[in-house]
TIRO-2110 file (N, C-alpha, C; in Angstrom, 1 decimal):
// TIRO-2110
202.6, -88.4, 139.0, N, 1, A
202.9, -89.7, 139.6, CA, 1, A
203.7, -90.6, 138.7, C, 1, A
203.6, -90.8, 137.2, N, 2, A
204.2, -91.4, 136.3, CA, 2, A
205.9, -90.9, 136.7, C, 2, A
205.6, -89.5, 135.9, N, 3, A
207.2, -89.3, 135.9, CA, 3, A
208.3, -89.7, 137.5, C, 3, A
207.4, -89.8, 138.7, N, 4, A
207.7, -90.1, 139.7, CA, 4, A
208.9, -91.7, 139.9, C, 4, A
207.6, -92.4, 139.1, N, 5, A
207.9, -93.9, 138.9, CA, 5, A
209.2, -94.3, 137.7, C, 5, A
208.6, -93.5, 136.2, N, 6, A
209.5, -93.9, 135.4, CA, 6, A
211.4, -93.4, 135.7, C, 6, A
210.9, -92.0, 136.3, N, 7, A
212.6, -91.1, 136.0, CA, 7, A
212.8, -91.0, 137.7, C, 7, A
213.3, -91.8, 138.3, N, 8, A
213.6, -92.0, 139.5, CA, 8, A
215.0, -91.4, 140.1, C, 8, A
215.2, -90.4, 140.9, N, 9, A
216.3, -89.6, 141.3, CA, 9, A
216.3, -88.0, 141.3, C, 9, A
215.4, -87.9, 140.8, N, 10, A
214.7, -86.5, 140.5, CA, 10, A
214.7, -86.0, 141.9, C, 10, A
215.2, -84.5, 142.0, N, 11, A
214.4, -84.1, 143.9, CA, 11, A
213.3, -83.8, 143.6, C, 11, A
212.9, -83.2, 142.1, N, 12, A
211.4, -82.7, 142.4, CA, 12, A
210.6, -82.9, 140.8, C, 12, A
209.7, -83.1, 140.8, N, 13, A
209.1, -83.8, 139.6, CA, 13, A
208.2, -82.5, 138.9, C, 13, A
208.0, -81.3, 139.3, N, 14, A
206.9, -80.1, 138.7, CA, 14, A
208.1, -80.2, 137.2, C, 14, A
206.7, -79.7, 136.3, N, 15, A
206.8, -79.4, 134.9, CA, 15, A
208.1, -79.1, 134.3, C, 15, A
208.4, -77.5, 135.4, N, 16, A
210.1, -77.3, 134.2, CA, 16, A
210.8, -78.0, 134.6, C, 16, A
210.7, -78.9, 136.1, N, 17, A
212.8, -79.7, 136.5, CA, 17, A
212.0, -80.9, 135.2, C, 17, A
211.1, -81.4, 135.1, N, 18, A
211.2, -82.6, 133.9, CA, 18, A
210.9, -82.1, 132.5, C, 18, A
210.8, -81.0, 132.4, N, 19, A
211.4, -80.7, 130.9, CA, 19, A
212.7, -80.5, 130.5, C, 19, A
212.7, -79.7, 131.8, N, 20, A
214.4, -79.0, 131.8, CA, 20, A
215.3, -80.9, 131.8, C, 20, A
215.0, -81.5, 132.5, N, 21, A
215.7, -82.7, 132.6, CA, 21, A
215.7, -83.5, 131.0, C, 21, A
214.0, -83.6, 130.6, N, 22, A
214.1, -84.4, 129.6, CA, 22, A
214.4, -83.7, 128.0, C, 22, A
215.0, -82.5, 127.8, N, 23, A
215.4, -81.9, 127.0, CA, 23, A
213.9, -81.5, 126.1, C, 23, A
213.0, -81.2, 126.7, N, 24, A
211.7, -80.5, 126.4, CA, 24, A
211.3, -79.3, 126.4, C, 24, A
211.0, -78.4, 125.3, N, 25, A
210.9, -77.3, 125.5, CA, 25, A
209.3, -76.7, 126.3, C, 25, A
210.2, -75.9, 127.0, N, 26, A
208.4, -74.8, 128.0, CA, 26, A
208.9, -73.8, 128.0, C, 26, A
208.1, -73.3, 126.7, N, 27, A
208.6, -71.1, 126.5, CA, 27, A
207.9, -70.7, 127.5, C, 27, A
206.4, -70.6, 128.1, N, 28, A
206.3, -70.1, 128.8, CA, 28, A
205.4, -70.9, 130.0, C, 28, A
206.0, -71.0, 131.2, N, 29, A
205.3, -71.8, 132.0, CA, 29, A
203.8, -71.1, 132.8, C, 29, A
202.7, -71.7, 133.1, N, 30, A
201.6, -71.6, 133.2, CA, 30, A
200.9, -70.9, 132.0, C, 30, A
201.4, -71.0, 131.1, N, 31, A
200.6, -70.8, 129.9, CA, 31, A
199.8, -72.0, 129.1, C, 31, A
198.6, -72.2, 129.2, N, 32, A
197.8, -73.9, 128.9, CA, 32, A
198.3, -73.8, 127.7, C, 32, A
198.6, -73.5, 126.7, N, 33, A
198.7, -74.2, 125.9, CA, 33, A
200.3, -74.9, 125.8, C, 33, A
201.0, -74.1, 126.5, N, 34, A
202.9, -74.4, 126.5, CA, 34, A
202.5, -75.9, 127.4, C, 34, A
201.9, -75.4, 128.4, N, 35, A
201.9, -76.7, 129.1, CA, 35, A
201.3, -77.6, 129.0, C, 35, A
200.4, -77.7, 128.2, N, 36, A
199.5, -79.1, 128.0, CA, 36, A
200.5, -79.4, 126.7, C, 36, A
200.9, -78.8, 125.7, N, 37, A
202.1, -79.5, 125.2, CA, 37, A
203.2, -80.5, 126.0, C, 37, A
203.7, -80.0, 126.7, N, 38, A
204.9, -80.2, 127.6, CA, 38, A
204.9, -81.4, 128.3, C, 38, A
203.3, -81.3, 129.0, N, 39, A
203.1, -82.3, 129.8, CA, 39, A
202.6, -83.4, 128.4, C, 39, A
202.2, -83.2, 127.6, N, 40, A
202.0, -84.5, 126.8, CA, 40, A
203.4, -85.1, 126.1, C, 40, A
204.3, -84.4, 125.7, N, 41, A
205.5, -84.6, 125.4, CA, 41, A
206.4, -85.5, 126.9, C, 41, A
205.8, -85.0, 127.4, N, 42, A
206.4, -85.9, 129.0, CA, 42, A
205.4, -87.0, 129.2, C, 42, A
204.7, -87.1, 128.8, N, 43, A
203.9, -88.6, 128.9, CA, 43, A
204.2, -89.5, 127.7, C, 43, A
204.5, -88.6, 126.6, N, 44, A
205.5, -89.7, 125.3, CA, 44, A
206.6, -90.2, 125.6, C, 44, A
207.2, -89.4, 126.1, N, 45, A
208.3, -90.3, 126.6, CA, 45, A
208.4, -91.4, 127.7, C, 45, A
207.6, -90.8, 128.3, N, 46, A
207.6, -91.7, 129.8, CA, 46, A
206.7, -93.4, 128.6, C, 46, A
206.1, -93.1, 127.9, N, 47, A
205.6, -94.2, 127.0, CA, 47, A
207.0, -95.3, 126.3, C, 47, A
207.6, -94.2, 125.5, N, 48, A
208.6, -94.7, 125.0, CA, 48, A
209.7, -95.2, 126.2, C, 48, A
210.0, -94.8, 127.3, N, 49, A
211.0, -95.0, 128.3, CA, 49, A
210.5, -96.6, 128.6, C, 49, A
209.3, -97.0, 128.4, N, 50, A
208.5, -98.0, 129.3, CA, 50, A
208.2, -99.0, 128.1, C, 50, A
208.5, -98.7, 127.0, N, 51, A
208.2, -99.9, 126.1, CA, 51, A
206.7, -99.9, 125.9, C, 51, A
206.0, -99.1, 126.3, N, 52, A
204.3, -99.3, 126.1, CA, 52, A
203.5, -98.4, 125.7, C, 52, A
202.4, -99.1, 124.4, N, 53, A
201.8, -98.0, 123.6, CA, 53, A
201.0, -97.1, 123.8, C, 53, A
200.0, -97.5, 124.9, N, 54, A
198.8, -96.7, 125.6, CA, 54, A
199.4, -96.4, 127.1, C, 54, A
198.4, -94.6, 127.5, N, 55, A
198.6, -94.7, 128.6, CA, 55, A
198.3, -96.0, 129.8, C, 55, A
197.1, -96.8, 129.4, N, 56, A
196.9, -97.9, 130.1, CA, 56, A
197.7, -98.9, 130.7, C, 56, A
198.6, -99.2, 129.5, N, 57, A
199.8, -100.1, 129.8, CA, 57, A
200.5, -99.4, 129.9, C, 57, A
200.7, -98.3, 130.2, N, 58, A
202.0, -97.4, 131.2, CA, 58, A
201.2, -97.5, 132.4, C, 58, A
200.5, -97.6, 132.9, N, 59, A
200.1, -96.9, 134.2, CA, 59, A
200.1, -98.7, 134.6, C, 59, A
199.8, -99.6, 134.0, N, 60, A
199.9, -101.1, 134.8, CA, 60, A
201.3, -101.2, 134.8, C, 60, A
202.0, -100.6, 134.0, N, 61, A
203.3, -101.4, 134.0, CA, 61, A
204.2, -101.0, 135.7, C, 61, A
203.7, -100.0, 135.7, N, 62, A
204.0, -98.4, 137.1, CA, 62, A
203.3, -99.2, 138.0, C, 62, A
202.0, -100.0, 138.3, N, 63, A
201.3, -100.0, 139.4, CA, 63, A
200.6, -98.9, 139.7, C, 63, A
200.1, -98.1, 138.5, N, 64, A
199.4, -96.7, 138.9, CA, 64, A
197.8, -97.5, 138.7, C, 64, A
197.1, -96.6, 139.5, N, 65, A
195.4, -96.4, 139.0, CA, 65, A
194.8, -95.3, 138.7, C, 65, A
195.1, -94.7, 137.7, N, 66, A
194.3, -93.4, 137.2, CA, 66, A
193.0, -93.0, 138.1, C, 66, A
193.4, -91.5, 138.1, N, 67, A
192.0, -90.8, 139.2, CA, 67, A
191.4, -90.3, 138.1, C, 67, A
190.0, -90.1, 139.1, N, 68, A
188.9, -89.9, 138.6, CA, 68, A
188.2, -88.4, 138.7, C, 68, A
187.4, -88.0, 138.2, N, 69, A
186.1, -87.2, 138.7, CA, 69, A
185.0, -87.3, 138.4, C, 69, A
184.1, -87.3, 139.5, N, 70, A
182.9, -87.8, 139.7, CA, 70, A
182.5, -87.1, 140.4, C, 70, A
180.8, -87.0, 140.2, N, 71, A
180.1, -86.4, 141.0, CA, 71, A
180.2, -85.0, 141.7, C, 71, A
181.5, -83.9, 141.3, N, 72, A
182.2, -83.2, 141.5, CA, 72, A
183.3, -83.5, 142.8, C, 72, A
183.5, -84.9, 142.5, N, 73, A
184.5, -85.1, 143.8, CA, 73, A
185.8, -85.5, 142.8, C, 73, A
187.1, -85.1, 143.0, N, 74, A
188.1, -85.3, 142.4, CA, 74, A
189.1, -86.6, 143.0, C, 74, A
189.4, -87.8, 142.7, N, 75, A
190.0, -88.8, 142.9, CA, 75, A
191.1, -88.6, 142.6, C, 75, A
192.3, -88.0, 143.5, N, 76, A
194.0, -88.3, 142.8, CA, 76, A
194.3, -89.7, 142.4, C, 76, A
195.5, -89.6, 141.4, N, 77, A
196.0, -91.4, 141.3, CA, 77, A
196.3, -91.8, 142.3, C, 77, A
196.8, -93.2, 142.4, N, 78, A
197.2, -93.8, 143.4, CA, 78, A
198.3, -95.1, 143.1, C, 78, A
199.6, -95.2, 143.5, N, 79, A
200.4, -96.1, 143.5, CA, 79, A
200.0, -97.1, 144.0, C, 79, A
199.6, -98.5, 143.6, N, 80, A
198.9, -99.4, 144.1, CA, 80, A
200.2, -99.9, 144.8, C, 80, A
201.3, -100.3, 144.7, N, 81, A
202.4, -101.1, 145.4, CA, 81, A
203.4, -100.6, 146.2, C, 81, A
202.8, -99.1, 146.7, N, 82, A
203.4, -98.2, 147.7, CA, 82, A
203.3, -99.2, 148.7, C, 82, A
204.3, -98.9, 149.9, N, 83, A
204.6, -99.8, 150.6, CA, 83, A
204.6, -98.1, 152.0, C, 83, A
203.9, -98.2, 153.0, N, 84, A
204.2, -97.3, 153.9, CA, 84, A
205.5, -96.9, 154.2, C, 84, A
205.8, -95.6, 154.5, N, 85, A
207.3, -95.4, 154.9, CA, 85, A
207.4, -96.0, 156.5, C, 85, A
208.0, -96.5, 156.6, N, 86, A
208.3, -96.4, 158.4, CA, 86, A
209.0, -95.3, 159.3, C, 86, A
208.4, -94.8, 160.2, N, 87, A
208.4, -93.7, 160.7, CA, 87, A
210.2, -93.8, 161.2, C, 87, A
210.6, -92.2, 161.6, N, 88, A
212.3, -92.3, 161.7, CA, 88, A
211.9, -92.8, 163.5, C, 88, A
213.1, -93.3, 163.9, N, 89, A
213.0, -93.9, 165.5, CA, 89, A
213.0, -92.9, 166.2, C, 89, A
212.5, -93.4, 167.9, N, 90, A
212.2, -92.1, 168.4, CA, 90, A
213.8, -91.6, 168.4, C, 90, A
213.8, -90.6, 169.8, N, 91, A
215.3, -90.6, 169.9, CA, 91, A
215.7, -90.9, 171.2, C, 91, A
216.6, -91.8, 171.4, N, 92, A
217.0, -92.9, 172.9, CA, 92, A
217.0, -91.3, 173.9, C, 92, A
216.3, -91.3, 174.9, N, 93, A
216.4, -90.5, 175.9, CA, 93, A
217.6, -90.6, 177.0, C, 93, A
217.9, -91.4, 177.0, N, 94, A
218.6, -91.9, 178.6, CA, 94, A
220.3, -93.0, 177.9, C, 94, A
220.8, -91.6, 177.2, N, 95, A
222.1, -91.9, 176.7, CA, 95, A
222.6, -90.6, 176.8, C, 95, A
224.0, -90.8, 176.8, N, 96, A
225.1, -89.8, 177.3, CA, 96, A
224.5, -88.2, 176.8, C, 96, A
224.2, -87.4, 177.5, N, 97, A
224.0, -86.0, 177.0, CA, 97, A
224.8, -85.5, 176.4, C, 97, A
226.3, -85.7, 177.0, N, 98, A
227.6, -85.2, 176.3, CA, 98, A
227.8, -85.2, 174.8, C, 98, A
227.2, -86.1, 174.3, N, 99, A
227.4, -86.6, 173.1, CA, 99, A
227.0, -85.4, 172.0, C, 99, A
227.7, -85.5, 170.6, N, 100, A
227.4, -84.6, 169.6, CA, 100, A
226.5, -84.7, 169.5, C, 100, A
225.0, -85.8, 169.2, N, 101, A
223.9, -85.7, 168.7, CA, 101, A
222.8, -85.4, 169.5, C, 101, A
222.9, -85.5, 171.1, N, 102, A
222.3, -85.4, 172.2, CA, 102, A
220.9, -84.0, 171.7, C, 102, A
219.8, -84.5, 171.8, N, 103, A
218.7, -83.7, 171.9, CA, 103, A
218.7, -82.7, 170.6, C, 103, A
218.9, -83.2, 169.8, N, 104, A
219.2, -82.5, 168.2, CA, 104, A
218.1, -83.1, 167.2, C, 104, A
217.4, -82.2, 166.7, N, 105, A
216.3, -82.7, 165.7, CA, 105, A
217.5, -82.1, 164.1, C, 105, A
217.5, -83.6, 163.4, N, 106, A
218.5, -83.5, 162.4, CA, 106, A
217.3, -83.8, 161.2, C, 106, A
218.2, -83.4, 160.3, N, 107, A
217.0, -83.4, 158.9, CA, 107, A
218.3, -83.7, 157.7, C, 107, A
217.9, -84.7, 156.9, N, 108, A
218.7, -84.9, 156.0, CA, 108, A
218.5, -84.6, 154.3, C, 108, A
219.6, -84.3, 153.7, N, 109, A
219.5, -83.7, 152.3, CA, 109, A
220.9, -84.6, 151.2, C, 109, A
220.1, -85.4, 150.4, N, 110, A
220.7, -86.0, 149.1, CA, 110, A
221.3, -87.1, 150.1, C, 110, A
222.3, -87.9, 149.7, N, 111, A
222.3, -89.4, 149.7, CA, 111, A
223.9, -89.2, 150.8, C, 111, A
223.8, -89.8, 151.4, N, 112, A
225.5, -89.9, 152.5, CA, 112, A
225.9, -91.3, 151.8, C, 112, A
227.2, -91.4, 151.5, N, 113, A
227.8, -93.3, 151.0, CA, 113, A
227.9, -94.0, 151.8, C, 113, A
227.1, -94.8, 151.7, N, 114, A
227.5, -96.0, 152.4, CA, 114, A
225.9, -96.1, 153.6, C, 114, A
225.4, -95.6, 153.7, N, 115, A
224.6, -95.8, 154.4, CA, 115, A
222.5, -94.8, 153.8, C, 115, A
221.9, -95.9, 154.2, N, 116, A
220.7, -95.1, 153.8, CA, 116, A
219.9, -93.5, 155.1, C, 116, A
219.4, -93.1, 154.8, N, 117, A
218.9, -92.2, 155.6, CA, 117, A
217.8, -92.8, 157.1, C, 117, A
217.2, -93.5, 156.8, N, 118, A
217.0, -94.4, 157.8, CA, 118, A
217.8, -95.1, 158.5, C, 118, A
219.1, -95.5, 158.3, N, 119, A
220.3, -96.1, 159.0, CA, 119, A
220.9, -95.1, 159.4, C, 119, A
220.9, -93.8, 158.9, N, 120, A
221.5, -92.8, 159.6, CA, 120, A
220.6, -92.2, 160.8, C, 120, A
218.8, -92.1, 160.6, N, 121, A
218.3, -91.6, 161.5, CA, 121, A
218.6, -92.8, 162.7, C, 121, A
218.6, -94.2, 162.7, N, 122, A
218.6, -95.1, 163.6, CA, 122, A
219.8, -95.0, 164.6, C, 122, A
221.0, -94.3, 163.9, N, 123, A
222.2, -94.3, 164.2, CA, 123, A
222.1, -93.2, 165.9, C, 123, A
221.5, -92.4, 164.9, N, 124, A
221.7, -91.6, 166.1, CA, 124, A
220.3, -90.8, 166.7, C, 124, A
219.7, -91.9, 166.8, N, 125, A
218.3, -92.0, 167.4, CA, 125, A
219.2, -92.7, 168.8, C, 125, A
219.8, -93.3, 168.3, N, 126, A
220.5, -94.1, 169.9, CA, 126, A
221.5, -93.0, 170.7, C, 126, A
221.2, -91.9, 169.9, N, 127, A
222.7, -91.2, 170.5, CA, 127, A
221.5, -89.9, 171.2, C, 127, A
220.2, -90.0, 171.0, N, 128, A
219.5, -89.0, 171.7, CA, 128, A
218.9, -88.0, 170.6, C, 128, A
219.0, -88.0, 169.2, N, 129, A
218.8, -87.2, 168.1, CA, 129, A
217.7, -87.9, 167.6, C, 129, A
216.8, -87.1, 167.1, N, 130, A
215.5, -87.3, 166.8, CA, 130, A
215.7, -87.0, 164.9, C, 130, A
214.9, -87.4, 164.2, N, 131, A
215.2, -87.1, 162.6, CA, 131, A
213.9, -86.3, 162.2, C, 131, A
213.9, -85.7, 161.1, N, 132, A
212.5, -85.1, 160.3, CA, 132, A
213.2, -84.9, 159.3, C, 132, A
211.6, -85.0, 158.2, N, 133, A
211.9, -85.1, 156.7, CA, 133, A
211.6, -83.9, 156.3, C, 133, A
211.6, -82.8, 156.9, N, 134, A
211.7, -81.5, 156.3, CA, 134, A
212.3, -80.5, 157.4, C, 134, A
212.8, -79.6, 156.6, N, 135, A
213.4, -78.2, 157.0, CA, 135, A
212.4, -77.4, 158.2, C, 135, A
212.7, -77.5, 159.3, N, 136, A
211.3, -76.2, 159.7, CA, 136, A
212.8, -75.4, 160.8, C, 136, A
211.7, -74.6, 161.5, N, 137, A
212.4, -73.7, 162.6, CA, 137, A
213.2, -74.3, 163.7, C, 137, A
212.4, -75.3, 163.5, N, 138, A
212.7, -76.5, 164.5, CA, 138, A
214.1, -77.4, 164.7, C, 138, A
214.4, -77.1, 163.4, N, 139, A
216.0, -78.4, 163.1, CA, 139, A
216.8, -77.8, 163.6, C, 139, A
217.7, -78.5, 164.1, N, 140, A
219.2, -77.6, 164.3, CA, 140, A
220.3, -77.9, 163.6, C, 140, A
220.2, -79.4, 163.0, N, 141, A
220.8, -79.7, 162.1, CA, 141, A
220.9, -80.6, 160.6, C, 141, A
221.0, -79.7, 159.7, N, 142, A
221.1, -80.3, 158.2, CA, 142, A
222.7, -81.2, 157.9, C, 142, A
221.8, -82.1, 157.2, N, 143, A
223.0, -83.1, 157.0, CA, 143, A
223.0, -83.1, 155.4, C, 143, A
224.0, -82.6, 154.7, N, 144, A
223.6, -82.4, 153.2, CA, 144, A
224.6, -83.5, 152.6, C, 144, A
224.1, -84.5, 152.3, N, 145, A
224.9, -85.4, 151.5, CA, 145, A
225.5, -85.0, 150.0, C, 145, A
225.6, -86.3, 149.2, N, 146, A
226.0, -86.3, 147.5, CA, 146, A
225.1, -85.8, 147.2, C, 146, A
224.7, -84.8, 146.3, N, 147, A
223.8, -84.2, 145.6, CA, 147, A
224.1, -84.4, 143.7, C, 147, A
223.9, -84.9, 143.1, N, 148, A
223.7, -84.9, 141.4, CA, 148, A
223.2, -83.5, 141.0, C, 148, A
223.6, -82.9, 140.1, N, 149, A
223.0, -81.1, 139.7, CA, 149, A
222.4, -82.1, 138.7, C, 149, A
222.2, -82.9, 137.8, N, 150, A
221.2, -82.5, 137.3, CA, 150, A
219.7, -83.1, 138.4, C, 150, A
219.8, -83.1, 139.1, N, 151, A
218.7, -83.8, 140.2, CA, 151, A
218.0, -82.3, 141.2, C, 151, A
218.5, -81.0, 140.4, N, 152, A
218.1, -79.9, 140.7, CA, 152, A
217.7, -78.9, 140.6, C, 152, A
216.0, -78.5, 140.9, N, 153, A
215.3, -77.9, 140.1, CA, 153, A
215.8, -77.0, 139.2, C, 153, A
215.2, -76.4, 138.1, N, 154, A
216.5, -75.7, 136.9, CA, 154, A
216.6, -74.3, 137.6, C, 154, A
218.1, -73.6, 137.1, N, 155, A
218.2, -72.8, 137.7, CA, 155, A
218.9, -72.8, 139.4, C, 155, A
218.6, -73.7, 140.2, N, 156, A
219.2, -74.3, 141.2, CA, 156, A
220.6, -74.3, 141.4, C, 156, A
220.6, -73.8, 142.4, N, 157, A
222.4, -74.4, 142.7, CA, 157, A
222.2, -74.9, 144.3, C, 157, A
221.4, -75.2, 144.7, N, 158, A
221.2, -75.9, 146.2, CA, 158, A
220.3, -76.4, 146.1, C, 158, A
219.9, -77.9, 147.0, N, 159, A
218.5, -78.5, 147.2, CA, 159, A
217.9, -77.4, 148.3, C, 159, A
216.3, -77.5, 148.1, N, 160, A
215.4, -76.6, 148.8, CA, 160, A
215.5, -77.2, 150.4, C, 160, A
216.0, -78.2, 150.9, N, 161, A
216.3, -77.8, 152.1, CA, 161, A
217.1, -77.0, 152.7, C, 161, A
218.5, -77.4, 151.9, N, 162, A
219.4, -76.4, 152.3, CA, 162, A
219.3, -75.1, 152.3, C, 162, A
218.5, -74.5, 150.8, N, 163, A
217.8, -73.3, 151.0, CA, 163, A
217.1, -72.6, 152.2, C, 163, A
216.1, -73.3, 152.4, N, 164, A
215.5, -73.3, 153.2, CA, 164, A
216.2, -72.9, 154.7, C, 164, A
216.9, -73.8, 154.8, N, 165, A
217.5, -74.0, 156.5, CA, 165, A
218.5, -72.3, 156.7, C, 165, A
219.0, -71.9, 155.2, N, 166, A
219.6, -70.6, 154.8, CA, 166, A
218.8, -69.5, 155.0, C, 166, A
217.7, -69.8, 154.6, N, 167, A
216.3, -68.4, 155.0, CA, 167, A
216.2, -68.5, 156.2, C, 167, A
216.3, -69.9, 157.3, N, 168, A
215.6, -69.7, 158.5, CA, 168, A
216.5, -69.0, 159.3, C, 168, A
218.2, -69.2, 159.0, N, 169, A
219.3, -69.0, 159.5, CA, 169, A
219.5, -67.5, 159.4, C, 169, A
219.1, -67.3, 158.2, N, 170, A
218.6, -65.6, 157.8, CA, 170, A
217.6, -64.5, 159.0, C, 170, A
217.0, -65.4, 159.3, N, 171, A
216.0, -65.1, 159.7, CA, 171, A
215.8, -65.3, 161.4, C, 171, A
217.6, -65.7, 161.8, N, 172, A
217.6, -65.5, 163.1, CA, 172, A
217.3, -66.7, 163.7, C, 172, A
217.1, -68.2, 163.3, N, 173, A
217.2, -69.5, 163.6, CA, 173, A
218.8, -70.1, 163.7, C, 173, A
218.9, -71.1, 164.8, N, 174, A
220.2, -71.9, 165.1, CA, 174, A
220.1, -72.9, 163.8, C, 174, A
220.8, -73.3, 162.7, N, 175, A
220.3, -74.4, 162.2, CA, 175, A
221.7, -74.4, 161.2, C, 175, A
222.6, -75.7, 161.8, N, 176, A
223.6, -76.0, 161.5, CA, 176, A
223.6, -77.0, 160.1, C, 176, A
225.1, -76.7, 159.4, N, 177, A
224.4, -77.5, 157.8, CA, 177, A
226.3, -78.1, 157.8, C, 177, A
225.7, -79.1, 158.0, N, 178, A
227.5, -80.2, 157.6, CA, 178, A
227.3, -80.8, 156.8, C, 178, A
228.7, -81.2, 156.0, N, 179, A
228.4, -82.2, 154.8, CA, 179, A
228.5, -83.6, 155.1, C, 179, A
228.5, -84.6, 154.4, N, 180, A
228.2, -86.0, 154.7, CA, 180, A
230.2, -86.6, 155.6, C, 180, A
230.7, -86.1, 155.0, N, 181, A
232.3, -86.2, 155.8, CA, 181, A
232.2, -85.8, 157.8, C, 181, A
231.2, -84.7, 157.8, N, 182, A
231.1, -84.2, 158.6, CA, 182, A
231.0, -85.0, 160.1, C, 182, A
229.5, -85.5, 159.4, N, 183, A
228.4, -86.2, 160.1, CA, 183, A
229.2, -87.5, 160.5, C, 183, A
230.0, -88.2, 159.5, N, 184, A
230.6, -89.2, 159.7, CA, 184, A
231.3, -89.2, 161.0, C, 184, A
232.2, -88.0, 160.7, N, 185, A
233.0, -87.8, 161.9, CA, 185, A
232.5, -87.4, 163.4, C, 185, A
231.2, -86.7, 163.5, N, 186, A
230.0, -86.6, 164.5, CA, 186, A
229.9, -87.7, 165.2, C, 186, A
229.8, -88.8, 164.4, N, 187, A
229.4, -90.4, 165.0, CA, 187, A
230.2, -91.1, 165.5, C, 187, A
231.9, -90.9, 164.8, N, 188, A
233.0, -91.5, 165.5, CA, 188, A
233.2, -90.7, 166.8, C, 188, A
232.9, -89.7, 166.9, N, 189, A
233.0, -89.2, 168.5, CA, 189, A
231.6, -89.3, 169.1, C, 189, A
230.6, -89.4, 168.8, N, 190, A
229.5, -89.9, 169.9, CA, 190, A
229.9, -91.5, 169.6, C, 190, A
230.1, -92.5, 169.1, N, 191, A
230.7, -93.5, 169.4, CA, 191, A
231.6, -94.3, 170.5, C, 191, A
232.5, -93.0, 170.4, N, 192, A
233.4, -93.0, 171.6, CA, 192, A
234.6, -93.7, 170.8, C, 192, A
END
């Protein structure tokens, strides 16, 4: 949850993308002792990143509250200033079928310019297209925006949705993948 807060842009926060990111060595991963190094060398920094000596005043400066164990019950942290996500809109039923986005569950991947992901699902929630925040059997269409490599777990040369939507497509699923130019142009013609 720290590194979540301090190194913001990350697709995915496990051990090797934030070593591999913060120039920290892990010879061998799930090995306790590589990794409780690693992971303490990633909490020094995240200290130094933050200007603060103790984990304590790292975790107030974040809005974190350290979990607990007790009584054999395990307490995850918790972001005290999380703000709920708001759910994507439904999708407008009773608009042109014709339309490119008509009855399409779309799923989006890395950043489009000029507009946020939520502004994109709203867009064409009006056009009959429904959004989800992950890959299933179900999508028919990936929308893969700007992507940053180093924002990609190591090793990586695709984000795990587009992966993903490539195994399902493998695997005999309809599940179309355009780039953010694409989409644009999608909208100028359901536009009209």
């Amino acid at each position: 949850m720290v590194a979540r807060r301090v190194w913001t842009g990350l697709l995915a926060y496990k051990l090797p993308v934030l070593t591999d990111a913060l120039g920290i060595a892990l010879p061998r991963h799930h090995d306790a002792g590589d990794d409780a190094r690693a992971a303490a060398q990633v909490m020094l920094a995240a200290l130094k990143r933050q200007g603060t000596a103790t984990l304590g005043a790292l975790l107030a400066v974040q809005g974190i509250r350290m979990g607990s164990y007790r009584s054999g019950v395990r307490q995850g942290c918790r972001y005290r200033r999380a703000a709920r996500r708001k759910p994507y809109p439904d999708a407008e039923p009773n608009t042109d079928p014709d339309n490119p986005f008509y009855g399409l569950t779309v799923c989006f991947t890395g950043s489009l310019p000029g507009m946020t992901r939520a502004a994109a699902a709203g867009r064409i929630a009006a056009f009959g297209a429904g959004t989800v925040p992950h890959v299933t059997k179900f999508v028919d269409l990936l929308v893969v925006g700007g992507i940053k490599p180093h924002q990609f777990a190591p090793g990586a040369k695709k984000t795990g949705k587009l992966a993903k939507a490539e195994r399902l497509r493998e695997s005999g699923h309809h599940i179309t993948a355009i780039d953010a130019e694409e989409f644009y142009e999608l909208l100028a013609v359901a536009q009209g």
